[in-house]
N, CA and C atoms as a LAMMPS dump frame, in Angstrom:
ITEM: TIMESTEP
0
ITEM: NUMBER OF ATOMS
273
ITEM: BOX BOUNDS ff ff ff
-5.0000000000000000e+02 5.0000000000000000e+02
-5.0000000000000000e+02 5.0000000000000000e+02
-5.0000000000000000e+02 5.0000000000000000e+02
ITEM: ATOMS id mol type element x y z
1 1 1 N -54.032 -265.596 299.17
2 1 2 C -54.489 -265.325 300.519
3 1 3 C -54.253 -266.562 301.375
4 2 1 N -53.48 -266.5 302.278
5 2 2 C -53.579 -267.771 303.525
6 2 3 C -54.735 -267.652 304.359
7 3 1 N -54.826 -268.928 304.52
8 3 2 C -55.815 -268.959 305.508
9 3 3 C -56.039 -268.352 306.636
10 4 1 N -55.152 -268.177 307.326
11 4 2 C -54.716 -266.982 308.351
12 4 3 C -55.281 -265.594 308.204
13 5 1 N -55.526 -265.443 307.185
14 5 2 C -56.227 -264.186 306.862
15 5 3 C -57.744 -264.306 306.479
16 6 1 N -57.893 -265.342 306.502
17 6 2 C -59.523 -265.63 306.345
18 6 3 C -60.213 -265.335 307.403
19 7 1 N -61.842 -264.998 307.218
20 7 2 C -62.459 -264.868 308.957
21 7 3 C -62.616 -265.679 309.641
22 8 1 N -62.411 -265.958 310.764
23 8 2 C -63.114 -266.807 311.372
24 8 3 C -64.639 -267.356 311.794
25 9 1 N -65.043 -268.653 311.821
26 9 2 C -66.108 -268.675 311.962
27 9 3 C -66.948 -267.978 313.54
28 10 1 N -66.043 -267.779 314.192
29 10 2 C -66.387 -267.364 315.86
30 10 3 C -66.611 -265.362 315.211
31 11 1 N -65.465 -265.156 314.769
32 11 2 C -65.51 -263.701 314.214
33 11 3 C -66.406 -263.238 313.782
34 12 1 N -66.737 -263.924 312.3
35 12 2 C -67.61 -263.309 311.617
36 12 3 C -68.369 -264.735 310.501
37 13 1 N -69.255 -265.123 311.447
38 13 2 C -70.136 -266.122 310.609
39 13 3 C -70.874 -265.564 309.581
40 14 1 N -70.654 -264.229 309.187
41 14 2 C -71.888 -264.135 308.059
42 14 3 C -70.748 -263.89 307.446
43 15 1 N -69.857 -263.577 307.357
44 15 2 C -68.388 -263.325 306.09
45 15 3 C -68.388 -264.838 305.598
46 16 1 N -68.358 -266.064 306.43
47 16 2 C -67.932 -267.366 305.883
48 16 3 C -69.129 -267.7 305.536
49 17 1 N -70.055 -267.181 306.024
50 17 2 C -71.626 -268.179 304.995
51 17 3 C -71.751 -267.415 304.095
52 18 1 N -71.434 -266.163 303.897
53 18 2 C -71.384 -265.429 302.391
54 18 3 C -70.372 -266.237 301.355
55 19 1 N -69.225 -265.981 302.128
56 19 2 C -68.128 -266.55 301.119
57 19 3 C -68.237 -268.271 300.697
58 20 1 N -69.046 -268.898 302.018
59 20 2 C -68.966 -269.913 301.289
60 20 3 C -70.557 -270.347 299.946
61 21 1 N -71.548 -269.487 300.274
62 21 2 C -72.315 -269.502 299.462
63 21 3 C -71.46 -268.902 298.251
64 22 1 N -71.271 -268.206 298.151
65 22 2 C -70.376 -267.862 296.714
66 22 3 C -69.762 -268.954 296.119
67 23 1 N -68.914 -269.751 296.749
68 23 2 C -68.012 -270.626 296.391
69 23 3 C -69.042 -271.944 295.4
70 24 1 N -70.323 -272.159 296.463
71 24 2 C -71.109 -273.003 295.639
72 24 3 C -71.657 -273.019 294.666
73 25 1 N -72.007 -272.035 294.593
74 25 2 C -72.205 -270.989 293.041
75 25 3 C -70.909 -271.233 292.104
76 26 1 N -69.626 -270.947 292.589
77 26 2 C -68.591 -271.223 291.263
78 26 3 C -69.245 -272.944 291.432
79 27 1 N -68.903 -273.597 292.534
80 27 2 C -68.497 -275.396 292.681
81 27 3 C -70.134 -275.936 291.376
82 28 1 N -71.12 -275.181 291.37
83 28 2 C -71.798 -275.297 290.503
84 28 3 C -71.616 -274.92 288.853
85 29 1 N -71.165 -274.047 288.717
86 29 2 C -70.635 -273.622 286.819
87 29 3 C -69.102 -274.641 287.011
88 30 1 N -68.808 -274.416 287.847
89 30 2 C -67.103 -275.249 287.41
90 30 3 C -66.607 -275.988 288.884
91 31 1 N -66.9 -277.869 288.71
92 31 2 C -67.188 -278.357 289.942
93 31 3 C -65.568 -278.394 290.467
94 32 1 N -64.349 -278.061 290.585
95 32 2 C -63.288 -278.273 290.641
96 32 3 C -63.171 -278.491 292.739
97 33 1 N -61.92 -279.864 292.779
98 33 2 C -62.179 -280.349 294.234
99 33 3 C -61.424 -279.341 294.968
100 34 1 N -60.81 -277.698 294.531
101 34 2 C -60.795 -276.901 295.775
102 34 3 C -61.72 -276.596 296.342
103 35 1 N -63.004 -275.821 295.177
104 35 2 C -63.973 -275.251 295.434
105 35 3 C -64.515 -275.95 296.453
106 36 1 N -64.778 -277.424 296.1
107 36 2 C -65.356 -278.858 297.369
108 36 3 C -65.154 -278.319 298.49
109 37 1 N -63.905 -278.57 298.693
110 37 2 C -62.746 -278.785 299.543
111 37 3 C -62.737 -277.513 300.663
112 38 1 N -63.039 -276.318 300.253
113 38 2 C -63.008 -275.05 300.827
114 38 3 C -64.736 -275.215 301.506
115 39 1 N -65.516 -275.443 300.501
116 39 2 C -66.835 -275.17 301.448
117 39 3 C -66.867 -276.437 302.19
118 40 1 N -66.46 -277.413 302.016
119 40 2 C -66.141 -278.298 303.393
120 40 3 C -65.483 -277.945 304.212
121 41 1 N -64.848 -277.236 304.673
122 41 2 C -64.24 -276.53 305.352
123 41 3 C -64.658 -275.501 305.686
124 42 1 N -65.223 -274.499 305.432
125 42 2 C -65.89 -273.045 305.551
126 42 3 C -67.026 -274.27 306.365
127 43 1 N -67.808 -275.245 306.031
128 43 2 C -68.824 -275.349 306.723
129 43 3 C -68.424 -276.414 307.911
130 44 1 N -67.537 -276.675 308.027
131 44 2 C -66.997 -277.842 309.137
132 44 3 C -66.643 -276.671 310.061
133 45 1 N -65.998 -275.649 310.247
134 45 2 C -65.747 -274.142 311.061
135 45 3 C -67.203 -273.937 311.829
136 46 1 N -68.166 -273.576 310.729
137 46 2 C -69.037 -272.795 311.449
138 46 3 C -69.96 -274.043 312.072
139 47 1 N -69.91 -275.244 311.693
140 47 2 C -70.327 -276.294 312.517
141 47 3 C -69.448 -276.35 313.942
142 48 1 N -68.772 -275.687 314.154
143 48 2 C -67.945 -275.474 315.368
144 48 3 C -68.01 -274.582 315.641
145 49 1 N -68.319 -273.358 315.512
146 49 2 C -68.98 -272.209 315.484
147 49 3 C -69.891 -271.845 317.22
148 50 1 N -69.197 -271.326 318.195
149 50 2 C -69.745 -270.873 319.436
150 50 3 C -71.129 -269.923 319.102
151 51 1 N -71.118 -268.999 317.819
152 51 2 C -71.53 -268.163 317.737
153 51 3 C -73.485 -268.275 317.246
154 52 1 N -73.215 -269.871 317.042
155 52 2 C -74.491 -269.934 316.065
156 52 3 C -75.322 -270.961 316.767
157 53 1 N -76.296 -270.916 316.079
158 53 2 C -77.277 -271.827 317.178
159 53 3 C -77.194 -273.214 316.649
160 54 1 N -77.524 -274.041 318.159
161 54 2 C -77.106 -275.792 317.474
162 54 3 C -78.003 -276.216 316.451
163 55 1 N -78.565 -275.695 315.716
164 55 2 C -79.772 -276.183 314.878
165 55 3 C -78.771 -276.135 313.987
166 56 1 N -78.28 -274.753 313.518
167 56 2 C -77.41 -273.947 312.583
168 56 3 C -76.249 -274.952 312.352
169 57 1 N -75.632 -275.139 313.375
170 57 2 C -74.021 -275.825 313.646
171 57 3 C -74.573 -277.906 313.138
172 58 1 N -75.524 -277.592 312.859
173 58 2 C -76.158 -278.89 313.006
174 58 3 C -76.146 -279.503 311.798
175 59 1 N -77.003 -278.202 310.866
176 59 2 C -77.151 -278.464 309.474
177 59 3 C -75.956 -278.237 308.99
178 60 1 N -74.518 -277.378 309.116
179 60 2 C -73.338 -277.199 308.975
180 60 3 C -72.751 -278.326 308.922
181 61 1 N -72.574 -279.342 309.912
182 61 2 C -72.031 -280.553 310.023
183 61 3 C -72.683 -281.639 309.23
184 62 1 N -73.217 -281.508 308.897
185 62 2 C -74.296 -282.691 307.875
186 62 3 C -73.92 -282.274 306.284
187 63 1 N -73.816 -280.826 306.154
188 63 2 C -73.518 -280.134 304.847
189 63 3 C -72.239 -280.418 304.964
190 64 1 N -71.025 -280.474 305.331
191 64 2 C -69.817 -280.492 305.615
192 64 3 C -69.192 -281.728 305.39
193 65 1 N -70.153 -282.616 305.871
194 65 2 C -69.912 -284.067 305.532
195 65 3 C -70.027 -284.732 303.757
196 66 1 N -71.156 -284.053 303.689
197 66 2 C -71.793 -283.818 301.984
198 66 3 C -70.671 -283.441 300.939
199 67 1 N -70.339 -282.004 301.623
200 67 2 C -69.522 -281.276 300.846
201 67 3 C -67.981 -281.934 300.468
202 68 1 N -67.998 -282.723 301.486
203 68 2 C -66.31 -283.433 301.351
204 68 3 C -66.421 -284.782 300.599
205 69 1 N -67.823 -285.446 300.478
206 69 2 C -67.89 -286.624 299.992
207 69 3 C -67.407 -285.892 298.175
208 70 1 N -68.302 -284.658 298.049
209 70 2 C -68.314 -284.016 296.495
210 70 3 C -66.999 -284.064 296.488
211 71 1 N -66.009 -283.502 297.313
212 71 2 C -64.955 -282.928 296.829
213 71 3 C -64.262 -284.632 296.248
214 72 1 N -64.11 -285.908 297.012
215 72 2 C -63.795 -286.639 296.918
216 72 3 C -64.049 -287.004 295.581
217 73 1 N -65.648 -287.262 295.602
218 73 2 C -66.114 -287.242 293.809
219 73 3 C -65.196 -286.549 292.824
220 74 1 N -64.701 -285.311 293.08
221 74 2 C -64.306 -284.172 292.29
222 74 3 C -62.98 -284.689 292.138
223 75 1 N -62.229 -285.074 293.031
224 75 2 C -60.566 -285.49 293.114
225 75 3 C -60.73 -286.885 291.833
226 76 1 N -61.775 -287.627 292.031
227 76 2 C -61.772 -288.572 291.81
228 76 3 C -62.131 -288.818 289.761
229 77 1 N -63.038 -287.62 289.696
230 77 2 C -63.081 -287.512 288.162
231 77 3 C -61.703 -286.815 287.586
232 78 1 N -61.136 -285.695 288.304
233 78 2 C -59.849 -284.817 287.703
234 78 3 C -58.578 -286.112 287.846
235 79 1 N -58.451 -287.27 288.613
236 79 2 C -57.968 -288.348 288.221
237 79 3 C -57.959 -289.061 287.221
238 80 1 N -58.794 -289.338 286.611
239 80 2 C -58.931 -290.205 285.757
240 80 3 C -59.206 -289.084 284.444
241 81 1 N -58.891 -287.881 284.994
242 81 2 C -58.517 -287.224 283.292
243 81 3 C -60.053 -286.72 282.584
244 82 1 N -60.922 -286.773 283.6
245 82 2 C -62.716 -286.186 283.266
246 82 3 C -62.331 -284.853 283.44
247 83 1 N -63.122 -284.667 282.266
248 83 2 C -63.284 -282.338 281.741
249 83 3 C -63.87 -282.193 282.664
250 84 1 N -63.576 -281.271 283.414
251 84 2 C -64.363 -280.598 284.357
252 84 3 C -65.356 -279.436 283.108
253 85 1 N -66.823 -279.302 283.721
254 85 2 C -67.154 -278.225 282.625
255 85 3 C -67.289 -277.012 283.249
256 86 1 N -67.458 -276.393 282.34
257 86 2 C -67.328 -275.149 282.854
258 86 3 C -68.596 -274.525 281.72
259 87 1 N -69.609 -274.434 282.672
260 87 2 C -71.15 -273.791 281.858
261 87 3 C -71.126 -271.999 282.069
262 88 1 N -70.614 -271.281 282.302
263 88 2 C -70.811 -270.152 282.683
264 88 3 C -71.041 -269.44 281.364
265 89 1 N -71.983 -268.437 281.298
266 89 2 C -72.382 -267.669 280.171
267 89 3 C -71.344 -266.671 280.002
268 90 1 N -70.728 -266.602 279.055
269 90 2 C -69.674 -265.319 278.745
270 90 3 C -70.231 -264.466 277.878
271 91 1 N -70.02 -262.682 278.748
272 91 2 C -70.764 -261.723 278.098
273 91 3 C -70.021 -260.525 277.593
């Protein structure tokens, strides 16, 4: 999927706070720096976001900032050759 086909945060802010809550959920069982990388992004959007209130766009930009430091973390262990784990219960 390109990005181009993703929603926008002006479009549809509850598609990207769904999707990006999902994502944290994987970035939690398996921390890998797309997963980071995407909800830094999904939340840097809706921190720009016309649609939402500045409280909203507020905590977005603070999370966004967070989220990219992780991803950095994340680039930074898959460098040096650290297992990413992967805890998920298989049923």
């Amino acid at each position: 999927m390109r990005d181009s086909d993703l929603p926008h945060a002006d479009e549809r802010p509850d598609a990207m706070i769904a999707g990006t809550l999902c994502l944290m959920s994987c970035y939690a069982q398996h921390p890998a720096p797309v997963y980071a990388a995407r909800i830094a992004g999904n939340l840097a959007a809706l921190a720009g976001s016309g649609t939402l209130t500045a409280e909203f766009r507020a905590v977005c930009r603070r999370m966004a900032e967070r989220w990219h430091v992780l991803e950095v973390e994340a680039r930074g262990r898959c460098a040096c050759g650290a297992p990413v784990r992967d805890e998920r219960t298989l049923q």
